[in-house]
N, C-alpha and C positions, 0 to 999 in steps of 0.2 A: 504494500500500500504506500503511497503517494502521502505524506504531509508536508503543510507550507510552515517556517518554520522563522517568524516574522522578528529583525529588531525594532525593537521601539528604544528610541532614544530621547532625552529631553533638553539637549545641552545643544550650544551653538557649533563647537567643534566638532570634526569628524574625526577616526580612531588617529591614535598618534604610532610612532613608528614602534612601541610596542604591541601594541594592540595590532596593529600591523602583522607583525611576526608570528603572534600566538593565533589569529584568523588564519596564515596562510599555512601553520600547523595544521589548526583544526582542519580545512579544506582536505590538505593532505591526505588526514586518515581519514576522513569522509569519501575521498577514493579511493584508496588504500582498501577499505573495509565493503567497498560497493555499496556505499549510502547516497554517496554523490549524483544527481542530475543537472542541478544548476544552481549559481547563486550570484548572488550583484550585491552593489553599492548602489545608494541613489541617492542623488542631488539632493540641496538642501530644499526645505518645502517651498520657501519664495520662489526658486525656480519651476513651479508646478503650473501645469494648465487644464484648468477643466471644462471637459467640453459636454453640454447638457443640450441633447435634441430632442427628448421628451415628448416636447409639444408642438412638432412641427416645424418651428424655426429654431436653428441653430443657435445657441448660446455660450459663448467662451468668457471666460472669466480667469484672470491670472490669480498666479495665488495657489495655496490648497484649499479643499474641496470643506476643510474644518480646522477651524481658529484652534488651537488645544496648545499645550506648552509639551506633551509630547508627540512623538510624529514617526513615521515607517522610514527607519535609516535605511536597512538594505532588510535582505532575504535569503535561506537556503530551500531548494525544495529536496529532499531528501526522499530515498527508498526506505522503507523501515518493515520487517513484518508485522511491526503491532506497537498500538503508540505505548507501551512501557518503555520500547529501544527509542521510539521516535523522543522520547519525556529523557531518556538519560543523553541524547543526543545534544536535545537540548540545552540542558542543565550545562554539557560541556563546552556546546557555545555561547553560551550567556556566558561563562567564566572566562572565553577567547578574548571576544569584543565587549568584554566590561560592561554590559547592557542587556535590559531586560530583553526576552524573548518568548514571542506567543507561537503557541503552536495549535496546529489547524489540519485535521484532515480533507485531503482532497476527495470529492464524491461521487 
C-alpha cells in the first residue's frame, strides 16, 4: 500500500545543511529498503497559486489556498505493507527533517 507521508513545517527557513544530510540519509534507506516512490521539497507558501474553476469562470489567486502559521514543506510517498511500517517510517522522518509529519493513506 501507497501512503503520503506529509511535512508540515511552521518556520520561515527551509532545512539547513544538517537537516540536509540526515533527509538524504533517510531517502537512502527509503530505497535501500524499497519504501521509496517519490518525494520533493516545495516552495515557500507565498510562492503558491491557486487556481478555482468551480463555477464556470476561472479564478487565480496568488498566495496559498489557507492563511495558517503552518504549511506543507515537502513530501515522501512511500510503499509500506501496513501503516505500522508506514507510522515507524514516519517517526524516522520526522527525526531526519526536524518536523512534524502526517501520514495518509492513499485509496
Amino acid at each position: 500500500m501507497q501512503y503520503l507521508l506529509s511535512v508540515i513545517h511552521d518556520g520561515p527557513s527551509l532545512a539547513d545543511p544538517e537537516e540536509d544530510a540526515a533527509i538524504d540519509v533517510f531517502n537512502d534507506r527509503l530505497r535501500d529498503e524499497g519504501h521509496w516512490v517519490f518525494a520533493g521539497g516545495l516552495g515557500a507558501p507565498e510562492a503558491a497559486t491557486v487556481i478555482d474553476n468551480r463555477g464556470g469562470e476561472g479564478m487565480v489567486t496568488d498566495g496559498p489556498f489557507l492563511e495558517s502559521k503552518e504549511y506543507l514543506a515537502g513530501f515522501w510517498i512511500i510503499e509500506a505493507p501496513d501503516v505500522e511500517v508506514a507510522l515507524r517510517l514516519a517517526h524516522e522522518g520526522s527525526r531526519a527533517c526536524n518536523r512534524k509529519v502526517e501520514v495518509r493513506p492513499f485509496m
